[in-house]
C-alpha positions in Angstrom: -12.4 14.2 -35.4 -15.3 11.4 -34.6 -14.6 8.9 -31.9 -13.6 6.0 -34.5 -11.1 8.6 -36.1 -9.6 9.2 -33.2 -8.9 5.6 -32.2 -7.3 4.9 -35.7 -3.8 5.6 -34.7 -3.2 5.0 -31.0 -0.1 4.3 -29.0 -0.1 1.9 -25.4 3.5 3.6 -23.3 4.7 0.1 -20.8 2.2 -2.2 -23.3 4.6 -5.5 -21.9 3.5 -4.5 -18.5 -0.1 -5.6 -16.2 -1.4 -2.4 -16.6 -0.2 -1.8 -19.9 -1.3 -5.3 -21.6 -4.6 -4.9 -19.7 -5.1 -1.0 -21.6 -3.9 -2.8 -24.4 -6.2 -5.2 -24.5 -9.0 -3.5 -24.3 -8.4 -1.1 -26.6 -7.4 -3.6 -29.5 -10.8 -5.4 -29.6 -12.6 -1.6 -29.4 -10.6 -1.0 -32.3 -11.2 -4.1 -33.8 -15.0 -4.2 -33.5 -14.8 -0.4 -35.0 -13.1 -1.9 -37.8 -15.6 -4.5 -38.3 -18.3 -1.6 -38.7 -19.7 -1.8 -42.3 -18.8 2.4 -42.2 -15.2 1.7 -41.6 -14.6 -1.2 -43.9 -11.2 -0.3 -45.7 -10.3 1.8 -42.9 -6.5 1.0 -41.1 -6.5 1.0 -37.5 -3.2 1.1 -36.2 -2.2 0.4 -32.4 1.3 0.6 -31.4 2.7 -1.8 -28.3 5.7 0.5 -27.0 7.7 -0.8 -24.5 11.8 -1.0 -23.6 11.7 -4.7 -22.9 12.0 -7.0 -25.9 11.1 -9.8 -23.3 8.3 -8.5 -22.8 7.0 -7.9 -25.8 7.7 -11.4 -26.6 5.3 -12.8 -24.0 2.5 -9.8 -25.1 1.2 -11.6 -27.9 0.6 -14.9 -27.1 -1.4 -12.9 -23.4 -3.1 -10.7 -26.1 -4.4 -14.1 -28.3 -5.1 -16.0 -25.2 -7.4 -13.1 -23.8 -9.3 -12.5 -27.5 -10.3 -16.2 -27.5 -12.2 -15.6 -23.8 -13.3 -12.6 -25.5 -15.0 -14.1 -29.0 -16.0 -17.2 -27.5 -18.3 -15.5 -25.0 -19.8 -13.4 -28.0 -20.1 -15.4 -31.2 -23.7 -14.0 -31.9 -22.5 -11.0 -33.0 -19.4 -11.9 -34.5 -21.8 -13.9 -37.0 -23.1 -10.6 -37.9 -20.3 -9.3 -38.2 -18.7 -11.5 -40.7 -21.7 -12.4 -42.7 -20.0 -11.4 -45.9 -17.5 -13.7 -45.5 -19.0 -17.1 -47.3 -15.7 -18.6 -46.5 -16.1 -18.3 -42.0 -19.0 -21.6 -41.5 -17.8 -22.9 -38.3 -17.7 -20.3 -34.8 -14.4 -22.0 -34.5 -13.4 -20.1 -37.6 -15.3 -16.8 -37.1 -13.5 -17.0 -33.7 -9.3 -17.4 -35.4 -10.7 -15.2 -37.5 -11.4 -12.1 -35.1 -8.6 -13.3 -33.3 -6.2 -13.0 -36.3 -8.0 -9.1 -36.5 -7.3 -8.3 -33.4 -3.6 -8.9 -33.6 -2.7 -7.4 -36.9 -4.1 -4.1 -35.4 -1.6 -4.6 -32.8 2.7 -3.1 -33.8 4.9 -4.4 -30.7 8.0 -2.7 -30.4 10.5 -0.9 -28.8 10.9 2.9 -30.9 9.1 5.4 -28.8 9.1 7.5 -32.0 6.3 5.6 -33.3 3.6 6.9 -31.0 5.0 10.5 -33.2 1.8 9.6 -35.5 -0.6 8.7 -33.3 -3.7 10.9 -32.2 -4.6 9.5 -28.5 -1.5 7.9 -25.7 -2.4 5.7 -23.2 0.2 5.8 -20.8 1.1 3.2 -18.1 4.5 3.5 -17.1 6.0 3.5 -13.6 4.5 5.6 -11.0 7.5 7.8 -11.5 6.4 11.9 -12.3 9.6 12.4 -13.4 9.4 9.6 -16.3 6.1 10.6 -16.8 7.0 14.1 -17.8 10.2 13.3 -19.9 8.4 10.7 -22.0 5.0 12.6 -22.9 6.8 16.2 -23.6 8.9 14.0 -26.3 6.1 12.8 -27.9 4.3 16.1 -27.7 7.7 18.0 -29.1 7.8 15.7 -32.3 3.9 14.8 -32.7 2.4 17.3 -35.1 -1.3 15.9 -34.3 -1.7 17.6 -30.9 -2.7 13.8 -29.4 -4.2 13.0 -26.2 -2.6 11.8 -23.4 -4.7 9.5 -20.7 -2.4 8.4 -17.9 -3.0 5.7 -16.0 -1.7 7.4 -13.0 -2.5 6.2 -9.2 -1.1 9.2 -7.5 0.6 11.7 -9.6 -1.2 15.0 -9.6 -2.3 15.4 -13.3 -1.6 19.4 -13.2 2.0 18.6 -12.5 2.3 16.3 -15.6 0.0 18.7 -17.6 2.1 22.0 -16.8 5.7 20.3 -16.5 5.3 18.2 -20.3 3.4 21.6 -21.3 0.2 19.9 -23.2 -2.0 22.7 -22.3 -5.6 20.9 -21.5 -4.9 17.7 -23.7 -3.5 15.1 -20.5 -6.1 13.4 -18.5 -6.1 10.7 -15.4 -7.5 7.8 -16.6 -6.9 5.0 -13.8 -7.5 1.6 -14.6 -7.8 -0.9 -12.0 -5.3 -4.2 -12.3 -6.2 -6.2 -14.0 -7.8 -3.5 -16.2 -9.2 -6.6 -18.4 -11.4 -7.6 -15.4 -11.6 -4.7 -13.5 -14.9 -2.5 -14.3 -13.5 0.8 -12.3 -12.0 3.9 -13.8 -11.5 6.7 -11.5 -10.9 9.9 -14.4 -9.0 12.8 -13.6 -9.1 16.4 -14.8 -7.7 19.8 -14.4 -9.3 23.0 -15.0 -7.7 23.3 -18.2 -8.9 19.7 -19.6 -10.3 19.7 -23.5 -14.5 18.9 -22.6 -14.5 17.1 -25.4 -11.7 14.7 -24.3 -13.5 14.1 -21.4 -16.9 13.5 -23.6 -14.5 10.8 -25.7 -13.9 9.1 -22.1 -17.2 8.5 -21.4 -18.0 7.1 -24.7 -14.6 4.7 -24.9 -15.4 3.6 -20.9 -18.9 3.2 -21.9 -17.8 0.8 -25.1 -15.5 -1.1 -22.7 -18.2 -1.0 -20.2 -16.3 0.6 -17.3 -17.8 2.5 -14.1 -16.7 5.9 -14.1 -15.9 7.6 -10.4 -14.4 11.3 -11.1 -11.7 12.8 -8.7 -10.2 15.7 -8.3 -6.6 16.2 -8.7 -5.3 15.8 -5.5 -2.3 13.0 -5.1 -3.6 9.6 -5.0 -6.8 10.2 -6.1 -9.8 8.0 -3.7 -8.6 4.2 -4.6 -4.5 5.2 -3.2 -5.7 7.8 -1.0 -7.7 5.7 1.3 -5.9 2.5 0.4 -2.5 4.0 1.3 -3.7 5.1 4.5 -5.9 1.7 5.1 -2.6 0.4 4.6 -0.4 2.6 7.5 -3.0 2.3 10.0 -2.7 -1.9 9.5 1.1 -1.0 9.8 0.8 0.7 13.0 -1.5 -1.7 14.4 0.9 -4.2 13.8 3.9 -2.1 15.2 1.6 -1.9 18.6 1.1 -5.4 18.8 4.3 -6.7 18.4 5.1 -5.1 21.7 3.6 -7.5 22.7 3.7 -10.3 20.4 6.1 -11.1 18.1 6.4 -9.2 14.6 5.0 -12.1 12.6 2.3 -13.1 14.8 1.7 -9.7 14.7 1.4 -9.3 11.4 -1.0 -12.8 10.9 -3.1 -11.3 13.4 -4.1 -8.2 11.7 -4.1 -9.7 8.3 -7.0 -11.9 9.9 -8.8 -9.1 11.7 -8.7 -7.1 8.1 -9.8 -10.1 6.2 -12.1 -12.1 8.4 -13.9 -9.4 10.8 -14.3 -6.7 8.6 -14.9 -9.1 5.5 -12.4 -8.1 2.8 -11.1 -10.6 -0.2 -7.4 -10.2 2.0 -5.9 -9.3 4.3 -4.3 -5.5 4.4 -1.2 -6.9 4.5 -1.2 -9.7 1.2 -2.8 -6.3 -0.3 0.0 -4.5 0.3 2.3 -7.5 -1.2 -0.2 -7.9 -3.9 0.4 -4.0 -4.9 4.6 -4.5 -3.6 6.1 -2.9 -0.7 8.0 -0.9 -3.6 5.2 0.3 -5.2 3.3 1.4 -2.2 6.4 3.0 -0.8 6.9 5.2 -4.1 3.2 5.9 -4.2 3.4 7.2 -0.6 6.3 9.5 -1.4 4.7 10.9 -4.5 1.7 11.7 -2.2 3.2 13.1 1.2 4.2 16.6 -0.3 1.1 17.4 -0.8 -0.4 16.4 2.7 0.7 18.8 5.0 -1.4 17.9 7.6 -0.4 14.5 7.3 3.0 12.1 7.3 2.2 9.4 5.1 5.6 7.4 5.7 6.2 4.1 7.4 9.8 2.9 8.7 8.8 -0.5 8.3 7.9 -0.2 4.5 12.0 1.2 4.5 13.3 -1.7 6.2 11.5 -4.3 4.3 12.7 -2.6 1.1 16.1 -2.4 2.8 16.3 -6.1 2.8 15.1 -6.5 -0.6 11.7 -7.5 0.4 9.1 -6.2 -2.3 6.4 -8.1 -2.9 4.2 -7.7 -6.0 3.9 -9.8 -9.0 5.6 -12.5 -11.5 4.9 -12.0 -15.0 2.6 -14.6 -14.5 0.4 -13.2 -11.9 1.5 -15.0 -9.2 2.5 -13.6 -6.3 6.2 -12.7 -4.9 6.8 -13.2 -0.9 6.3 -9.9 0.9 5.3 -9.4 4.7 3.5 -12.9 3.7 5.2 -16.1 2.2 3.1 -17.3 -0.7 2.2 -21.2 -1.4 0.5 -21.7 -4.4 -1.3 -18.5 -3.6 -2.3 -18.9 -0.2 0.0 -16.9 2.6 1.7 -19.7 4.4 4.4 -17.5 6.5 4.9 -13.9 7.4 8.7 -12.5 7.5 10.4 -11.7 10.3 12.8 -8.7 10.0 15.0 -9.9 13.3 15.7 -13.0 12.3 15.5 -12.4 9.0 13.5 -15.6 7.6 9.9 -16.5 7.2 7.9 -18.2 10.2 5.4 -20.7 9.7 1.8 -20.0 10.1 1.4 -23.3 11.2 4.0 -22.7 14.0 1.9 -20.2 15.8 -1.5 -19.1 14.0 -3.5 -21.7 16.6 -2.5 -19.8 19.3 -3.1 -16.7 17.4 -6.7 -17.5 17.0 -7.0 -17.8 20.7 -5.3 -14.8 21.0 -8.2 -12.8 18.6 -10.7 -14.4 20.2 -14.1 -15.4 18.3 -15.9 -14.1 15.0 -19.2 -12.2 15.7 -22.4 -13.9 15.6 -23.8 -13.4 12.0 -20.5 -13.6 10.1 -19.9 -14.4 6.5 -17.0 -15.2 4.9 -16.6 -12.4 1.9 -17.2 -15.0 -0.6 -20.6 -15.4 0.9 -21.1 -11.8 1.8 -20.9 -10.1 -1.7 -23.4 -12.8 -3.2 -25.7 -11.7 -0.4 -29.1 -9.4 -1.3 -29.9 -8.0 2.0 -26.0 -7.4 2.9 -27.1 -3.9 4.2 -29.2 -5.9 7.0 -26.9 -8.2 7.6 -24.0 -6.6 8.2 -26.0 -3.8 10.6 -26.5 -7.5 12.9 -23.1 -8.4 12.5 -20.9 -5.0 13.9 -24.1 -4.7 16.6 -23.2 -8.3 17.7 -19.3 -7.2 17.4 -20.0 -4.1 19.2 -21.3 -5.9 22.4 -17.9 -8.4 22.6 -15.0 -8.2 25.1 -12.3 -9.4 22.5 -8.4 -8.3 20.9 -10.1 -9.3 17.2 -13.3 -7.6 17.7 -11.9 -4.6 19.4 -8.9 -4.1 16.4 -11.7 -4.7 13.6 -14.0 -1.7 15.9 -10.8 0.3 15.8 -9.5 -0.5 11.9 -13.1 0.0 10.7 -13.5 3.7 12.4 -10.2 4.8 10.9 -11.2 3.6 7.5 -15.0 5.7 7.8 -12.3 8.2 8.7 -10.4 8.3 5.7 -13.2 8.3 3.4 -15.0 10.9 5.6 -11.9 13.0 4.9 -11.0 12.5 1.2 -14.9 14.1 1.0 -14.0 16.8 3.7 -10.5 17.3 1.3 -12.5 17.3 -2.1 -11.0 14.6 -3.3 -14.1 12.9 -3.8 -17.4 14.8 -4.4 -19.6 12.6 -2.1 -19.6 9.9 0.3 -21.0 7.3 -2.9 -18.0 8.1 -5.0 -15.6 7.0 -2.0 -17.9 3.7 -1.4 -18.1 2.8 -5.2 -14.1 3.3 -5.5 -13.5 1.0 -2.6 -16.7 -1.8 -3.4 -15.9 -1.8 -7.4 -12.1 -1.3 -7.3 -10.9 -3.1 -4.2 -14.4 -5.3 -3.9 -14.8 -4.3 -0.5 -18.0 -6.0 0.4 -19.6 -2.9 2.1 -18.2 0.8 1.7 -15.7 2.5 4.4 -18.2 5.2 4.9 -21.3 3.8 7.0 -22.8 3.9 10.1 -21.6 0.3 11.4 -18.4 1.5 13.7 -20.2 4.4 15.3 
């Protein structure tokens, strides 16, 4: 079967959700521009939405035709050429409705899982749950008569497990998006030793198409992006833990959300991360991965008590951003939570004091925004952790300590095989999490 056959019939599992939409939406304009092909004139391409909530699907569409219009408008050129038969599309404005009218009718939203029965490749991007996982893929398997392929959109779930427990012998592979997958251009892919080569070959060519980075992994839970973000994330937990001794929990928390953010020049702070993944999502993703780190206890008693209290995190339908650790104000954290008295405090009620507290930025300091537009950020950053190096202060010596454990985790998903090099781990991080300089260097030595 070619690669255009094989994307005639293809089924999105959680479509309604961000991952989901995202997979979704990428694969109905490839599917689209394949029909467009004078080859596959006449051809049907057929890609199924499938997800439980009717709500959801609802809002899918109108995110689907919102997205196509960004798409077309940004390439009416070729959409010219591709509709040069059709006498009756003058205007881009109606070569654009048009592809965007295209890409719809490719698209079947609904709610009958028996649906994906016909189709010859599964995207799947339901909850991080293996169970689910299993039970949903072996009943397509049992009733699909085309032997399909299942990618999974996994972040942590061992592929092997999924592969030997839903019994699909070769034809499951990890295929991680990052969120959103629309805008993200990182894919980590994810194989056993009993992956189809082919399939693998097909996920090169359908990345390539979509013009995604590829960073392999092996199949070990979490992968590189969750296994060093997971323990990027602890560490920022136990730092905050320590302080508090000291301080109080929320000025705690501010103050290593500022260390993470401004001295070590990230896009935020570990802990709006953490709420921009949810508390619930990184505390299931940590208990998919600690039975298979026996060296290592990858729990935190303050993840449990946040979720105790109902205190999650994540994301509205629309993107924005649900209080966590942090209180959100039109996207900006305005508050962290405080688990005694069990309301938010006020930035503005301590966060000068704070400041003082942390001491000042290095000579030579960027803010990220800056930093990633910079050429020479190899040279610039060398100046910056020397300068940090030779200061007497709490921010400089947390950002010292916080950037040595993260070279340590990325030295270690190497050492663990995880990754194959020390590029793969720095790509992950600088592509998926736009880090502005990779975990593994030489500035914290």
């Amino acid at each position: 079967m070619t690669y255009d056959e094989k994307l005639q019939n293809v089924s999105v599992l959680g479509a309604a959700g961000k991952m989901g939409s995202g997979i979704l939406l990428l694969t109905a304009v490839e599917m689209t521009n394949l029909g467009l092909k004078p080859e596959n004139k006449g051809k049907t391409f057929v890609l199924n939405a499938i997800d439980l909530s009717d709500e959801g699907l609802a809002g899918l569409m109108p995110y689907i035709k919102a997205q196509v219009r960004k798409i077309a408008e940004k390439q009416t050129v070729w959409l010219r050429e591709m509709y040069e038969d059709r006498a009756d599309l003058i205007q881009n404005s109606e070569i654009i409705d048009q592809y965007i009218f295209d890409v719809l009718h490719v698209i079947r939203p609904t709610t009958a899982m028996e649906v994906a029965y016909r189709s010859h490749l599964i995207f799947e991007a339901v909850s991080e749950n293996p169970d689910l996982k299993v039970k949903i893929l072996a009943q397509i398997d049992q009733n699909n008569p085309n032997a399909p392929w299942y990618f999974t959109n996994t972040s942590s779930v061992p592929i092997q497990l999924i592969e030997e427990k839903a019994n699909l012998k070769g034809r499951v592979l990890g295929f991680h998006f990052y969120n959103p997958p629309a805008v993200q251009k990182l894919v980590e892919l994810i194989t056993t030793k009993n992956t189809d080569s082919v399939m693998v070959d097909f996920a090169y060519a359908y990345s390539k198409h979509l013009k995604k980075i590829i960073v392999p992994a092996n199949d070990i839970a979490g992968f590189i992006g969750n296994g060093h973000f997971m323990r990027d994330g602890l560490h920022g937990i136990n730092e905050a833990v320590a302080l508090s001794k000291m301080y109080t929990w929320p000025k705690a928390v501010y103050m290593i959300n500022k260390v993470t953010q401004d001295y070590l020049v990230r896009p935020m702070g570990i802990f709006q991360l953490m709420d921009y993944v949810g508390i619930d999502v990184m505390k299931f993703i940590l208990n998919v991965m600690n039975p298979y780190m026996p060296d290592e206890d990858l729990h935190s008693d303050i993840l449990d008590q946040f979720m105790a209290l109902d205190i999650k995190g994540g994301q509205m339908s629309s993107g924005a951003q649900k209080d966590g650790f942090l209180k959100y104000e039109k996207g900006k954290a305005v508050a962290a939570y405080d688990p005694e008295l069990k309301t938010y405090v006020n930035f503005a009620d301590f966060a000068e004091q704070c400041d003082e507290t942390l001491g000042d930025l290095p000579e030579g300091h960027l803010p990220w925004k800056v930093a990633i537009r910079k050429k020479n950020k190899e040279e610039l950053f060398s100046a910056f952790f020397a300068n940090m190096k030779k200061m007497d202060e709490l921010g400089t010596e947390l950002a010292m300590k916080y950037g040595a454990r993260s070279n340590a985790i990325g030295k270690k998903l190497v050492a663990d095989g995880v990754a194959a090099n020390d590029n793969d781990v720095n790509t992950v991080m600088l592509t998926g999490f736009f880090h502005a300089f990779g975990p593994i260097n030489n500035y914290f030595d």
